[in-house]
C-alpha positions in Angstrom: -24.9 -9.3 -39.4 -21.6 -7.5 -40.5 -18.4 -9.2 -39.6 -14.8 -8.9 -40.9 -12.5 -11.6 -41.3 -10.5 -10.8 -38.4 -13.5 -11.4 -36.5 -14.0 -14.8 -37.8 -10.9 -16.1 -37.6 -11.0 -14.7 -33.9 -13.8 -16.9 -33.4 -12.9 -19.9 -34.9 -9.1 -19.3 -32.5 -10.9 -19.2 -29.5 -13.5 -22.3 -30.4 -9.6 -24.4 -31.1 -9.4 -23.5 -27.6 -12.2 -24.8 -26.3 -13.1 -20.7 -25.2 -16.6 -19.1 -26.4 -16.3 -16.1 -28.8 -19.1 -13.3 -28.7 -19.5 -13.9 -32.7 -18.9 -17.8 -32.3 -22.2 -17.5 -29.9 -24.2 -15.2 -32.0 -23.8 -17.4 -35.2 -23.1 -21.4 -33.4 -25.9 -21.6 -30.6 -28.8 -24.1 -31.4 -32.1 -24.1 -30.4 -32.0 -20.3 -30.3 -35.7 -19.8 -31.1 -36.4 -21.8 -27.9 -34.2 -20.0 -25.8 -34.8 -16.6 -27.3 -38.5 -17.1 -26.4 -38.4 -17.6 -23.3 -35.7 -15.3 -22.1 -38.0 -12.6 -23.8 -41.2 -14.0 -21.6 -38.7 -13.1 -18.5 -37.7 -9.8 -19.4 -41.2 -8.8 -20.5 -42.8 -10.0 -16.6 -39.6 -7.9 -15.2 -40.5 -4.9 -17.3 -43.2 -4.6 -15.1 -41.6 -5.6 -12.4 -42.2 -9.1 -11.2 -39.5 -11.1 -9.9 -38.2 -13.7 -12.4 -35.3 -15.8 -12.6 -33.7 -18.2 -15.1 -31.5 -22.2 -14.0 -29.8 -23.3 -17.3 -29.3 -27.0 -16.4 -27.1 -29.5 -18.3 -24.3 -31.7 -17.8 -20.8 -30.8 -17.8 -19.7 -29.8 -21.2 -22.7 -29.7 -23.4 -22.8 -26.0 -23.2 -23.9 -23.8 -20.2 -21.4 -21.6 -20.6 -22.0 -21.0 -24.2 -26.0 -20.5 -23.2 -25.0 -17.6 -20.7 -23.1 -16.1 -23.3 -25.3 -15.7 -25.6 -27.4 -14.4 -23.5 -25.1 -12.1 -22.5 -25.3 -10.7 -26.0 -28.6 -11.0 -26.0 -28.9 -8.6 -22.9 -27.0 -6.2 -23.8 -28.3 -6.5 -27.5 -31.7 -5.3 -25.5 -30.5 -2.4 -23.7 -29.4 -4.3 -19.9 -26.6 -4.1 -18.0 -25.1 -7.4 -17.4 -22.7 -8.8 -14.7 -21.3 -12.5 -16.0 -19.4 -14.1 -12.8 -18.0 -17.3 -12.3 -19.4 -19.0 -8.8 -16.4 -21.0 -8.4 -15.2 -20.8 -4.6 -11.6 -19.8 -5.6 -13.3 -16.5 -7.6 -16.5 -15.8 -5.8 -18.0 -18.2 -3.6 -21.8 -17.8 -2.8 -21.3 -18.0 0.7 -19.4 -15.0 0.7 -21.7 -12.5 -0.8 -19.9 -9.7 -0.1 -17.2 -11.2 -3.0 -19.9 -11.9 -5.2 -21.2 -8.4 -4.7 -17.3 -7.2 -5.7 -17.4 -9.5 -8.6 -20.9 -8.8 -10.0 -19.5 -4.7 -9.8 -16.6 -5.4 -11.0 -17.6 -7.6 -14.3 -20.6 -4.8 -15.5 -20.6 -4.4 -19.3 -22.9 -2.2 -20.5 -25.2 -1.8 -23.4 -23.3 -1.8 -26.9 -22.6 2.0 -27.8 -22.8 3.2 -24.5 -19.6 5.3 -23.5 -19.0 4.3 -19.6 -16.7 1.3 -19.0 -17.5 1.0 -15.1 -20.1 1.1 -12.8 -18.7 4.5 -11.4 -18.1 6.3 -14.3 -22.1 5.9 -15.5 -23.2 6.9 -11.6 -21.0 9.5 -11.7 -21.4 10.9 -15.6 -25.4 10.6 -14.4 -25.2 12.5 -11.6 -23.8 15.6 -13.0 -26.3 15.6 -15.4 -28.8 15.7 -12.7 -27.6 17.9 -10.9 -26.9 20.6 -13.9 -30.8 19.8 -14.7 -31.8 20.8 -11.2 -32.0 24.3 -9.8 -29.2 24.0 -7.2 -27.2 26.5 -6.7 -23.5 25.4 -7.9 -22.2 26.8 -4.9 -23.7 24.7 -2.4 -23.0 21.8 -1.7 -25.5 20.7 1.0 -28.1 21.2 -1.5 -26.8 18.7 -4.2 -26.0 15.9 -2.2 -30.1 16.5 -0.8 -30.6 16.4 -4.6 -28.3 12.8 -5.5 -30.0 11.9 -2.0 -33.5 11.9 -3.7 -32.3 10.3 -6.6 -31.1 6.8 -5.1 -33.4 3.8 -4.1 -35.2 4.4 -0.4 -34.2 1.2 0.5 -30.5 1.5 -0.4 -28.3 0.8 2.6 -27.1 4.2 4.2 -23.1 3.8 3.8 -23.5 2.9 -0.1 -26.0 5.8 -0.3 -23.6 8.4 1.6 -20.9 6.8 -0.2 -22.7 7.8 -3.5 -23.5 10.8 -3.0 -19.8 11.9 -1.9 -18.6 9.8 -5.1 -20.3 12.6 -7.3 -19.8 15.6 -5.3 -16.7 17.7 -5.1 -14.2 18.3 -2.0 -14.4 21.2 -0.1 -11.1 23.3 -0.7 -9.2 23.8 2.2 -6.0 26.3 1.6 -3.1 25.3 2.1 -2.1 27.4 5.2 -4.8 26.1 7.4 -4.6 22.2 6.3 -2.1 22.2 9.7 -4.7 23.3 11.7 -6.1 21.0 14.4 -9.7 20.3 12.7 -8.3 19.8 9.3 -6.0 17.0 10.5 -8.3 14.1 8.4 -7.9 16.6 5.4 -6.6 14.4 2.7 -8.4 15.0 -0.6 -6.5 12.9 -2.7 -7.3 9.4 -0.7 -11.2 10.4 -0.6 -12.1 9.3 -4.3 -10.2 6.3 -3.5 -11.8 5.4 -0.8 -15.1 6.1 -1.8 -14.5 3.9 -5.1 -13.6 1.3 -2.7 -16.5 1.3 -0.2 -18.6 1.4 -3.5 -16.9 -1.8 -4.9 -17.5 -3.3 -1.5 -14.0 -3.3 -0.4 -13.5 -3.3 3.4 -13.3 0.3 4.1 -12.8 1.3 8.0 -15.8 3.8 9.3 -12.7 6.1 10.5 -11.4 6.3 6.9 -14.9 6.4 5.1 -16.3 9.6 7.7 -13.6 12.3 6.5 -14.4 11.5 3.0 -18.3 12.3 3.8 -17.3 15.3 5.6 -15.3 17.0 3.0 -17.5 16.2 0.0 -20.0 17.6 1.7 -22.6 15.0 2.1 -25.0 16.2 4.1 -26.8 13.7 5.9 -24.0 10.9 6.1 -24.6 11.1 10.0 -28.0 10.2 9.5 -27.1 6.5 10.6 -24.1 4.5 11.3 -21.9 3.6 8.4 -21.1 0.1 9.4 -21.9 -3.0 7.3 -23.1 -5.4 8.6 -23.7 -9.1 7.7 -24.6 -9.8 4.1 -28.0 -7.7 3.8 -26.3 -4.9 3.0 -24.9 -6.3 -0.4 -28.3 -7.7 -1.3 -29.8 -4.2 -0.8 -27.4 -3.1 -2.3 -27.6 -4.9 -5.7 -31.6 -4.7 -5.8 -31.0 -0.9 -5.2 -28.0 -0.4 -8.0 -30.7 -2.4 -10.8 -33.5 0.5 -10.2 -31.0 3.2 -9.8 -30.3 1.6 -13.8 -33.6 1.5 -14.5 -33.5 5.0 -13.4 -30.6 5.8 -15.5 -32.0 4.7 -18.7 -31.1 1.1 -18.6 -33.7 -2.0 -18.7 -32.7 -3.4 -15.9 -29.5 -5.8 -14.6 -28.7 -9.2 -15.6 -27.1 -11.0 -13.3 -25.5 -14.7 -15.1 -23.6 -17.3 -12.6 -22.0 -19.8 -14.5 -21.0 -22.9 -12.6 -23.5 -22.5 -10.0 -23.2 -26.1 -8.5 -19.7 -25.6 -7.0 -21.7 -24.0 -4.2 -22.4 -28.1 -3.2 -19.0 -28.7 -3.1 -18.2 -27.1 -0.1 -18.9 -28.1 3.6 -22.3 -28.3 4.9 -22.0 -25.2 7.2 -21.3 -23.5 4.1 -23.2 -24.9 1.8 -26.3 -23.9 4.2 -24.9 -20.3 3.7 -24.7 -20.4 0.5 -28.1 -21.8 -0.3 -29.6 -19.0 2.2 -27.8 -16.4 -0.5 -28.9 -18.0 -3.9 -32.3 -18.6 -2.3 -32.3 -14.4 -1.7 -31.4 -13.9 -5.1 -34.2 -16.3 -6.4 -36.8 -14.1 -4.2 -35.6 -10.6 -4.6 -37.5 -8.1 -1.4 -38.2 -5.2 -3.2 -40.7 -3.9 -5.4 -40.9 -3.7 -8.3 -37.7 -5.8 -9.0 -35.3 -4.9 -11.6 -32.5 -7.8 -11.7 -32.5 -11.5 -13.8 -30.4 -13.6 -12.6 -29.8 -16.6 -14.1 -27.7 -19.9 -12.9 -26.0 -22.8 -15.0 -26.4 -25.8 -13.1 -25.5 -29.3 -13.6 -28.0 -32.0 -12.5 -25.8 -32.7 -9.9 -26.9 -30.0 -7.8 -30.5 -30.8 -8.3 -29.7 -34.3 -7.3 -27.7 -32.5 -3.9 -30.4 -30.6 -2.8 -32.9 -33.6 -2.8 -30.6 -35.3 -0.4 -29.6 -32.9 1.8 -30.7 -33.6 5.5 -32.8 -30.2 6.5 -32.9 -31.4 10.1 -29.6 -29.8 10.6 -29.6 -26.8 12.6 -27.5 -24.8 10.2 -30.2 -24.7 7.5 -33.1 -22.2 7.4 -35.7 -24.1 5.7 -36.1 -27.3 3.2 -35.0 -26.2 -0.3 -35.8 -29.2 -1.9 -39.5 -28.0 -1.0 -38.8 -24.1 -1.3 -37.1 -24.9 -5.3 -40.1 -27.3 -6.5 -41.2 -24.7 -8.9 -37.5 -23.1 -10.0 -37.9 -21.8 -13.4 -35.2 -24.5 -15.7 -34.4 -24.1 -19.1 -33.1 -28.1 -20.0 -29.8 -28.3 -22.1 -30.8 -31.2 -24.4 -27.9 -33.2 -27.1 -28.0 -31.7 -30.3 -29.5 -34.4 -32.7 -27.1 -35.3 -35.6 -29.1 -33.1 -37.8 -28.5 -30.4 -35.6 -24.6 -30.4 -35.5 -24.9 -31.1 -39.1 -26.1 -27.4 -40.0 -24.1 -26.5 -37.6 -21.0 -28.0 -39.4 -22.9 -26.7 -42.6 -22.2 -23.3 -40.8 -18.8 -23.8 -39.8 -17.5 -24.6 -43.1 -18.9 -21.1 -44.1 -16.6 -19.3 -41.4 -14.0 -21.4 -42.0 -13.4 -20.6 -45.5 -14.1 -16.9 -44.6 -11.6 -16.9 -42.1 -9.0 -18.0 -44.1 -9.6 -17.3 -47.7 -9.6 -20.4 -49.4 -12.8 -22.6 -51.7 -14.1 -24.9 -49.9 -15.7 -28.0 -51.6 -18.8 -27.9 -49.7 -20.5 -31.5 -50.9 -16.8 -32.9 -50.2 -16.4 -31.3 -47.1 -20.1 -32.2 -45.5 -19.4 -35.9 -46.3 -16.4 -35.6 -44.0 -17.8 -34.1 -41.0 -20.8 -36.7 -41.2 -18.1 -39.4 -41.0 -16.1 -37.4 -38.4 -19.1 -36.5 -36.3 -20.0 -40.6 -36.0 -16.6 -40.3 -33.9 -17.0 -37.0 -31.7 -18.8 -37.4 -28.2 -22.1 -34.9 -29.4 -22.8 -34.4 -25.8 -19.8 -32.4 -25.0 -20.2 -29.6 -27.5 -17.0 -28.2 -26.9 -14.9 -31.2 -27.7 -17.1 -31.6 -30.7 -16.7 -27.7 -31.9 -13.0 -28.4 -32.2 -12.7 -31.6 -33.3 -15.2 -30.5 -36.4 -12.5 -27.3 -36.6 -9.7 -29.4 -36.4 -11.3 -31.5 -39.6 -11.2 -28.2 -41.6 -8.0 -27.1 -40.7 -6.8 -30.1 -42.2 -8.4 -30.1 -45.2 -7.2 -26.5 -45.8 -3.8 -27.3 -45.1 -3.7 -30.1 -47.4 -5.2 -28.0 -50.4 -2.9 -25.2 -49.7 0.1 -27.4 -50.2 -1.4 -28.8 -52.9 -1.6 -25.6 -54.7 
Protein backbone atom coordinates (compact mmCIF):
# COMPACT_ATOMS: atom_id res chain seq x y z
CA UNK A 1 0.00 0.00 0.00
CA UNK A 2 1.43 3.42 -0.92
CA UNK A 3 1.72 5.92 1.78
CA UNK A 4 3.79 9.17 2.25
CA UNK A 5 5.25 10.32 5.25
CA UNK A 6 2.86 12.91 5.91
CA UNK A 7 0.43 10.26 6.05
CA UNK A 8 2.19 8.46 8.69
CA UNK A 9 3.03 10.92 10.83
CA UNK A 10 -0.72 11.93 10.46
CA UNK A 11 -1.46 8.63 11.83
CA UNK A 12 0.72 8.22 14.49
CA UNK A 13 -0.69 12.27 15.63
CA UNK A 14 -4.03 11.21 15.82
CA UNK A 15 -3.21 7.63 17.67
CA UNK A 16 -1.20 10.32 20.56
CA UNK A 17 -4.64 11.42 20.69
CA UNK A 18 -6.30 8.61 21.43
CA UNK A 19 -8.37 9.39 17.75
CA UNK A 20 -8.36 6.49 14.89
CA UNK A 21 -6.66 7.42 11.58
CA UNK A 22 -7.97 5.79 8.26
CA UNK A 23 -4.12 4.55 7.58
CA UNK A 24 -3.63 3.77 11.47
CA UNK A 25 -6.73 1.24 10.90
CA UNK A 26 -5.71 -0.15 7.67
CA UNK A 27 -2.11 -1.10 8.94
CA UNK A 28 -2.86 -1.53 13.30
CA UNK A 29 -6.19 -3.68 13.36
CA UNK A 30 -5.67 -7.37 14.64
CA UNK A 31 -7.45 -10.24 13.93
CA UNK A 32 -8.26 -8.82 10.50
CA UNK A 33 -8.54 -12.24 8.77
CA UNK A 34 -11.32 -12.96 11.29
CA UNK A 35 -13.12 -10.04 10.82
CA UNK A 36 -12.55 -9.67 7.12
CA UNK A 37 -14.16 -13.12 6.70
CA UNK A 38 -17.02 -12.61 8.03
CA UNK A 39 -17.94 -9.13 7.08
CA UNK A 40 -17.45 -10.62 3.46
CA UNK A 41 -20.06 -13.65 4.36
CA UNK A 42 -22.56 -10.56 5.10
CA UNK A 43 -22.06 -8.71 2.13
CA UNK A 44 -22.13 -11.69 -0.09
CA UNK A 45 -25.97 -12.94 1.55
CA UNK A 46 -26.91 -9.05 0.99
CA UNK A 47 -25.74 -9.21 -2.62
CA UNK A 48 -28.54 -11.22 -3.05
CA UNK A 49 -30.50 -9.68 -1.00
CA UNK A 50 -31.11 -11.22 2.35
CA UNK A 51 -31.29 -9.17 5.37
CA UNK A 52 -28.12 -9.23 7.41
CA UNK A 53 -26.79 -7.28 10.17
CA UNK A 54 -23.55 -7.13 12.16
CA UNK A 55 -23.22 -6.29 16.76
CA UNK A 56 -19.47 -5.60 17.38
CA UNK A 57 -19.46 -6.27 21.12
CA UNK A 58 -16.66 -5.38 23.59
CA UNK A 59 -15.92 -3.44 26.53
CA UNK A 60 -15.28 0.10 26.79
CA UNK A 61 -11.94 0.84 25.22
CA UNK A 62 -10.67 -2.25 23.66
CA UNK A 63 -11.60 -1.06 20.32
CA UNK A 64 -15.20 -0.84 18.77
CA UNK A 65 -14.60 2.19 17.37
CA UNK A 66 -11.41 1.25 15.69
CA UNK A 67 -13.44 -2.15 14.35
CA UNK A 68 -16.16 0.21 12.59
CA UNK A 69 -13.51 2.05 11.13
CA UNK A 70 -12.01 -0.27 9.48
CA UNK A 71 -14.75 -1.37 8.31
CA UNK A 72 -15.55 1.67 7.03
CA UNK A 73 -12.56 1.42 4.82
CA UNK A 74 -13.34 -1.72 4.10
CA UNK A 75 -16.83 -0.73 2.69
CA UNK A 76 -15.96 1.75 0.70
CA UNK A 77 -12.70 -0.19 -0.28
CA UNK A 78 -15.71 -2.62 -1.86
CA UNK A 79 -17.72 -0.21 -3.69
CA UNK A 80 -20.62 0.78 -0.67
CA UNK A 81 -21.79 3.74 0.51
CA UNK A 82 -21.29 4.18 4.11
CA UNK A 83 -23.06 6.37 6.78
CA UNK A 84 -20.74 6.15 10.31
CA UNK A 85 -22.95 7.94 13.19
CA UNK A 86 -22.48 8.17 16.61
CA UNK A 87 -25.83 6.95 18.71
CA UNK A 88 -25.07 9.11 21.58
CA UNK A 89 -28.42 10.92 22.75
CA UNK A 90 -26.74 14.38 22.55
CA UNK A 91 -25.93 13.64 18.58
CA UNK A 92 -28.51 11.24 17.42
CA UNK A 93 -30.55 9.38 19.75
CA UNK A 94 -32.30 6.08 18.53
CA UNK A 95 -35.47 7.14 19.77
CA UNK A 96 -35.63 9.93 17.55
CA UNK A 97 -35.20 8.40 14.24
CA UNK A 98 -36.06 11.09 12.31
CA UNK A 99 -32.33 12.57 13.73
CA UNK A 100 -30.70 9.49 13.03
CA UNK A 101 -32.26 9.55 9.53
CA UNK A 102 -30.60 13.39 9.34
CA UNK A 103 -27.42 12.06 10.63
CA UNK A 104 -27.00 8.85 8.57
CA UNK A 105 -27.64 11.55 5.29
CA UNK A 106 -25.72 13.78 6.46
CA UNK A 107 -22.42 11.53 7.29
CA UNK A 108 -22.55 9.51 3.54
CA UNK A 109 -19.03 8.99 2.20
CA UNK A 110 -18.85 7.38 -0.84
CA UNK A 111 -16.75 4.98 -2.69
CA UNK A 112 -13.02 6.16 -3.07
CA UNK A 113 -12.73 7.94 -6.53
CA UNK A 114 -16.12 8.68 -6.86
CA UNK A 115 -16.75 12.52 -7.64
CA UNK A 116 -20.09 13.41 -5.41
CA UNK A 117 -19.48 14.60 -1.84
CA UNK A 118 -23.35 14.45 -0.82
CA UNK A 119 -26.14 12.47 -1.02
CA UNK A 120 -27.84 15.15 -3.35
CA UNK A 121 -25.22 15.82 -5.62
CA UNK A 122 -24.99 11.82 -6.76
CA UNK A 123 -29.18 11.73 -6.92
CA UNK A 124 -29.08 14.66 -8.75
CA UNK A 125 -25.75 14.13 -11.15
CA UNK A 126 -27.84 10.56 -11.66
CA UNK A 127 -30.78 11.78 -12.64
CA UNK A 128 -29.73 13.93 -15.52
CA UNK A 129 -28.04 11.19 -16.87
CA UNK A 130 -31.28 9.40 -16.89
CA UNK A 131 -33.08 11.57 -18.13
CA UNK A 132 -30.66 12.68 -21.22
CA UNK A 133 -30.65 8.62 -21.87
CA UNK A 134 -34.48 8.64 -22.13
CA UNK A 135 -36.56 9.93 -25.01
CA UNK A 136 -38.21 12.83 -23.20
CA UNK A 137 -38.72 15.55 -24.76
CA UNK A 138 -36.41 18.43 -23.05
CA UNK A 139 -39.27 20.61 -23.14
CA UNK A 140 -41.56 18.91 -21.00
CA UNK A 141 -41.50 18.71 -17.88
CA UNK A 142 -44.48 16.49 -16.89
CA UNK A 143 -42.78 13.86 -18.84
CA UNK A 144 -39.48 13.70 -16.81
CA UNK A 145 -40.60 13.83 -13.53
CA UNK A 146 -43.00 10.51 -14.87
CA UNK A 147 -39.55 9.39 -15.92
CA UNK A 148 -37.44 10.07 -12.22
CA UNK A 149 -40.94 8.79 -10.99
CA UNK A 150 -40.25 5.34 -12.39
CA UNK A 151 -36.85 5.40 -11.35
CA UNK A 152 -37.25 5.53 -7.39
CA UNK A 153 -38.20 2.54 -5.02
CA UNK A 154 -42.34 1.70 -5.12
CA UNK A 155 -42.24 1.70 -1.62
CA UNK A 156 -40.53 5.09 -1.10
CA UNK A 157 -42.68 7.42 0.96
CA UNK A 158 -44.56 9.95 -1.36
CA UNK A 159 -43.19 13.47 0.05
CA UNK A 160 -39.37 12.05 -0.33
CA UNK A 161 -40.37 10.69 -3.71
CA UNK A 162 -42.12 14.17 -4.88
CA UNK A 163 -39.44 15.77 -3.14
CA UNK A 164 -36.91 13.86 -5.46
CA UNK A 165 -38.18 14.29 -8.32
CA UNK A 166 -38.51 18.28 -7.99
CA UNK A 167 -34.76 18.12 -6.50
CA UNK A 168 -33.73 17.09 -10.15
CA UNK A 169 -36.06 18.92 -12.24
CA UNK A 170 -35.87 22.54 -13.20
CA UNK A 171 -38.33 25.59 -12.23
CA UNK A 172 -40.79 26.76 -14.46
CA UNK A 173 -39.79 30.38 -15.61
CA UNK A 174 -42.19 32.87 -14.71
CA UNK A 175 -41.31 36.49 -16.22
CA UNK A 176 -40.88 38.96 -14.37
CA UNK A 177 -43.98 41.09 -15.12
CA UNK A 178 -46.44 38.57 -14.18
CA UNK A 179 -44.64 37.19 -10.77
CA UNK A 180 -47.22 40.08 -9.21
CA UNK A 181 -50.00 38.48 -10.41
CA UNK A 182 -52.39 36.76 -7.97
CA UNK A 183 -51.62 32.93 -8.86
CA UNK A 184 -47.93 33.47 -8.91
CA UNK A 185 -47.91 34.87 -5.33
CA UNK A 186 -45.95 31.35 -3.86
CA UNK A 187 -43.42 32.08 -6.88
CA UNK A 188 -40.14 32.14 -5.16
CA UNK A 189 -37.60 30.06 -7.13
CA UNK A 190 -34.73 30.82 -5.20
CA UNK A 191 -36.07 29.18 -1.73
CA UNK A 192 -37.39 25.89 -3.70
CA UNK A 193 -33.86 24.12 -3.94
CA UNK A 194 -33.54 24.98 -0.39
CA UNK A 195 -36.34 23.65 0.63
CA UNK A 196 -36.36 20.62 -1.21
CA UNK A 197 -32.58 19.85 0.10
CA UNK A 198 -34.20 20.26 3.40
CA UNK A 199 -37.28 18.00 3.24
CA UNK A 200 -34.69 15.58 1.62
CA UNK A 201 -32.32 15.79 4.71
CA UNK A 202 -35.32 15.23 6.79
CA UNK A 203 -35.53 18.69 8.06
CA UNK A 204 -39.00 19.75 9.29
CA UNK A 205 -40.31 21.27 6.21
CA UNK A 206 -44.12 22.81 6.45
CA UNK A 207 -46.62 21.14 3.63
CA UNK A 208 -47.43 24.93 2.75
CA UNK A 209 -43.70 25.60 1.96
CA UNK A 210 -42.89 22.07 0.35
CA UNK A 211 -46.32 22.32 -2.30
CA UNK A 212 -45.05 25.51 -4.31
CA UNK A 213 -41.78 24.00 -4.71
CA UNK A 214 -43.71 20.75 -6.34
CA UNK A 215 -45.70 23.03 -8.32
CA UNK A 216 -43.11 25.03 -10.04
CA UNK A 217 -40.63 22.17 -10.76
CA UNK A 218 -43.16 20.63 -12.30
CA UNK A 219 -43.69 17.39 -10.52
CA UNK A 220 -46.35 15.94 -11.84
CA UNK A 221 -48.00 13.71 -9.53
CA UNK A 222 -46.95 15.43 -6.10
CA UNK A 223 -50.90 15.63 -5.43
CA UNK A 224 -51.09 12.10 -5.73
CA UNK A 225 -51.19 11.77 -1.80
CA UNK A 226 -50.65 14.02 1.15
CA UNK A 227 -47.22 15.27 1.84
CA UNK A 228 -47.24 14.95 5.49
CA UNK A 229 -44.89 12.84 7.57
CA UNK A 230 -45.96 11.07 9.78
CA UNK A 231 -44.50 9.10 12.78
CA UNK A 232 -41.10 7.43 12.22
CA UNK A 233 -42.15 4.97 9.20
CA UNK A 234 -41.53 7.37 6.91
CA UNK A 235 -37.68 7.62 7.70
CA UNK A 236 -37.38 3.78 7.76
CA UNK A 237 -38.88 3.69 4.21
CA UNK A 238 -37.08 6.06 3.56
CA UNK A 239 -33.56 4.66 4.19
CA UNK A 240 -34.44 0.98 2.86
CA UNK A 241 -35.70 2.99 -0.35
CA UNK A 242 -32.34 5.39 -0.63
CA UNK A 243 -29.96 1.81 -0.38
CA UNK A 244 -31.81 0.24 -3.64
CA UNK A 245 -32.08 3.62 -5.30
CA UNK A 246 -27.85 3.00 -4.76
CA UNK A 247 -27.98 -0.18 -5.77
CA UNK A 248 -29.62 1.29 -8.66
CA UNK A 249 -27.10 3.91 -9.08
CA UNK A 250 -24.15 1.71 -9.35
CA UNK A 251 -23.32 1.27 -5.77
CA UNK A 252 -23.29 -2.16 -3.68
CA UNK A 253 -25.41 -1.23 -1.41
CA UNK A 254 -25.37 1.15 2.08
CA UNK A 255 -23.63 0.48 5.23
CA UNK A 256 -25.00 1.74 7.93
CA UNK A 257 -22.20 1.64 11.32
CA UNK A 258 -23.58 2.98 14.96
CA UNK A 259 -20.84 3.27 17.22
CA UNK A 260 -21.83 3.50 20.82
CA UNK A 261 -25.00 1.76 20.43
CA UNK A 262 -25.61 1.00 24.26
CA UNK A 263 -26.28 4.71 25.13
CA UNK A 264 -29.75 3.86 23.84
CA UNK A 265 -30.04 2.05 27.68
CA UNK A 266 -29.18 4.98 29.31
CA UNK A 267 -32.14 6.77 28.81
CA UNK A 268 -35.60 6.40 30.58
CA UNK A 269 -37.70 3.42 30.06
CA UNK A 270 -40.36 5.16 27.91
CA UNK A 271 -37.61 5.83 25.71
CA UNK A 272 -35.59 3.20 25.85
CA UNK A 273 -38.85 1.11 24.73
CA UNK A 274 -38.73 3.49 21.66
CA UNK A 275 -35.63 3.10 20.89
CA UNK A 276 -35.43 -0.66 21.02
CA UNK A 277 -38.73 -0.66 18.65
CA UNK A 278 -36.22 1.44 16.13
CA UNK A 279 -33.00 -0.65 16.37
CA UNK A 280 -35.22 -3.75 16.33
CA UNK A 281 -36.64 -2.22 12.68
CA UNK A 282 -33.23 -1.82 11.57
CA UNK A 283 -32.24 -5.47 12.54
CA UNK A 284 -35.45 -6.73 10.40
CA UNK A 285 -35.48 -4.50 7.44
CA UNK A 286 -39.43 -4.87 5.45
CA UNK A 287 -38.47 -4.77 2.13
CA UNK A 288 -37.25 -7.04 -0.39
CA UNK A 289 -34.57 -7.66 -1.49
CA UNK A 290 -32.78 -5.54 1.27
CA UNK A 291 -29.86 -3.45 0.42
CA UNK A 292 -28.50 -1.85 3.90
CA UNK A 293 -25.72 -3.44 6.69
CA UNK A 294 -25.96 -2.02 9.57
CA UNK A 295 -23.82 -2.73 12.10
CA UNK A 296 -23.82 -1.72 16.05
CA UNK A 297 -20.75 -1.51 18.64
CA UNK A 298 -22.08 -2.57 21.79
CA UNK A 299 -20.77 -3.07 25.09
CA UNK A 300 -21.81 -6.06 27.14
CA UNK A 301 -23.67 -3.84 29.14
CA UNK A 302 -26.42 -3.59 26.87
CA UNK A 303 -26.71 -7.23 26.50
CA UNK A 304 -26.73 -7.53 30.19
CA UNK A 305 -29.81 -4.49 30.02
CA UNK A 306 -31.87 -6.19 27.82
CA UNK A 307 -31.93 -9.55 29.87
CA UNK A 308 -33.30 -7.60 32.65
CA UNK A 309 -35.63 -5.44 31.42
CA UNK A 310 -39.23 -6.11 32.69
CA UNK A 311 -41.42 -6.70 29.18
CA UNK A 312 -44.57 -6.54 31.24
CA UNK A 313 -44.60 -2.94 30.86
CA UNK A 314 -47.04 -1.53 28.59
CA UNK A 315 -44.71 0.65 26.79
CA UNK A 316 -42.75 -2.24 25.18
CA UNK A 317 -43.90 -4.08 21.97
CA UNK A 318 -42.61 -7.37 22.53
CA UNK A 319 -39.64 -9.30 24.70
CA UNK A 320 -36.32 -8.56 23.08
CA UNK A 321 -34.38 -10.51 25.15
CA UNK A 322 -36.40 -13.44 23.27
CA UNK A 323 -36.71 -11.51 19.82
CA UNK A 324 -32.31 -10.88 19.92
CA UNK A 325 -31.48 -14.63 20.94
CA UNK A 326 -30.03 -15.21 17.57
CA UNK A 327 -28.28 -11.39 16.94
CA UNK A 328 -25.41 -11.93 14.73
CA UNK A 329 -22.11 -10.71 17.32
CA UNK A 330 -18.69 -10.43 16.31
CA UNK A 331 -16.77 -10.71 20.15
CA UNK A 332 -13.90 -8.09 20.74
CA UNK A 333 -11.40 -10.42 22.48
CA UNK A 334 -7.70 -8.90 24.43
CA UNK A 335 -5.01 -8.98 22.19
CA UNK A 336 -2.59 -11.69 23.60
CA UNK A 337 0.96 -10.36 24.29
CA UNK A 338 2.08 -11.82 21.12
CA UNK A 339 -0.34 -9.95 19.37
CA UNK A 340 0.45 -6.33 20.59
CA UNK A 341 3.99 -7.46 20.10
CA UNK A 342 3.83 -7.47 16.19
CA UNK A 343 1.86 -4.85 16.53
CA UNK A 344 4.59 -2.82 18.33
CA UNK A 345 6.91 -4.62 15.73
CA UNK A 346 4.71 -2.57 13.33
CA UNK A 347 4.65 0.55 15.02
CA UNK A 348 8.30 0.96 15.26
CA UNK A 349 8.21 0.69 11.40
CA UNK A 350 5.86 3.83 11.12
CA UNK A 351 7.56 5.49 13.63
CA UNK A 352 10.87 5.71 12.16
CA UNK A 353 9.09 6.46 8.79
CA UNK A 354 7.29 9.25 10.15
CA UNK A 355 10.10 10.84 11.38
CA UNK A 356 13.23 9.92 9.64
CA UNK A 357 15.43 8.62 12.03
CA UNK A 358 17.20 4.50 12.48
CA UNK A 359 15.72 2.85 14.72
CA UNK A 360 17.55 0.00 16.68
CA UNK A 361 14.87 -2.44 16.14
CA UNK A 362 16.33 -5.50 18.71
CA UNK A 363 16.87 -2.46 21.16
CA UNK A 364 13.68 -1.04 20.67
CA UNK A 365 11.45 -4.43 20.86
CA UNK A 366 13.08 -5.22 24.21
CA UNK A 367 11.66 -1.98 25.48
CA UNK A 368 8.11 -2.19 24.48
CA UNK A 369 8.06 -5.91 25.94
CA UNK A 370 9.12 -4.32 29.23
CA UNK A 371 6.76 -1.33 28.64
CA UNK A 372 3.80 -3.43 27.59
CA UNK A 373 4.08 -5.60 31.13
CA UNK A 374 2.95 -2.00 32.43
CA UNK A 375 0.11 -0.86 29.88
CA UNK A 376 -3.58 -2.05 30.58
CA UNK A 377 -3.74 -4.50 27.03
CA UNK A 378 -7.45 -4.37 27.30
CA UNK A 379 -7.84 -0.74 26.60
CA UNK A 380 -6.13 -0.58 23.26
CA UNK A 381 -6.21 2.97 23.03
CA UNK A 382 -4.31 3.69 26.14
CA UNK A 383 -1.99 1.05 25.17
CA UNK A 384 -1.52 2.50 21.37
CA UNK A 385 -0.18 5.71 22.99
CA UNK A 386 1.59 4.68 25.76
CA UNK A 387 3.68 2.22 23.12
CA UNK A 388 3.95 5.79 20.92
CA UNK A 389 4.83 7.68 23.79
CA UNK A 390 7.92 4.95 24.32
CA UNK A 391 9.12 5.77 20.85
CA UNK A 392 8.85 9.32 20.93
CA UNK A 393 11.23 9.16 23.63
CA UNK A 394 13.61 7.13 22.44
CA UNK A 395 13.77 9.41 19.30
CA UNK A 396 14.14 12.30 21.19
CA UNK A 397 16.86 11.09 23.17
CA UNK A 398 18.99 9.93 20.04
CA UNK A 399 18.27 13.08 18.29
CA UNK A 400 19.92 15.03 21.01
CA UNK A 401 22.39 12.71 21.20
CA UNK A 402 23.48 13.37 17.70
Amino acid sequence: MQKSTFEVRRALERLREGLYDPLAVRLLTANRDELDAQVHADLKRLETGEPVHLCVSGPYGQGKSHTLTYLREYALAQGYVVSAINLDPREAPLHQFRQVYRALLDNMTFPVGVEPTSFADAWQSWAKTRLAASETDSEDDRQASEVLAACLPEAMPHPFKATMAGFALTTLHVPVGMRKLRQYRDYRPTAFPVTLLRMLMGETVPVANLRPALKYRQVSFYRQASLTLRGETPFFLMIETLAQLLQQMGYKGWVLLFDEAEAIIQVRSTLRARAYRNLNDLLSPTLTPSAIYPVFAFTPDFFQKIREEDYDLPYFDEDYASAWRDLSIYPLRSLSRAAWQDLSETLIGLHAEAYQWTADREHLRTLLDDRLRSLPLQDTRVTLKGLIDELDQVQQEALFAS
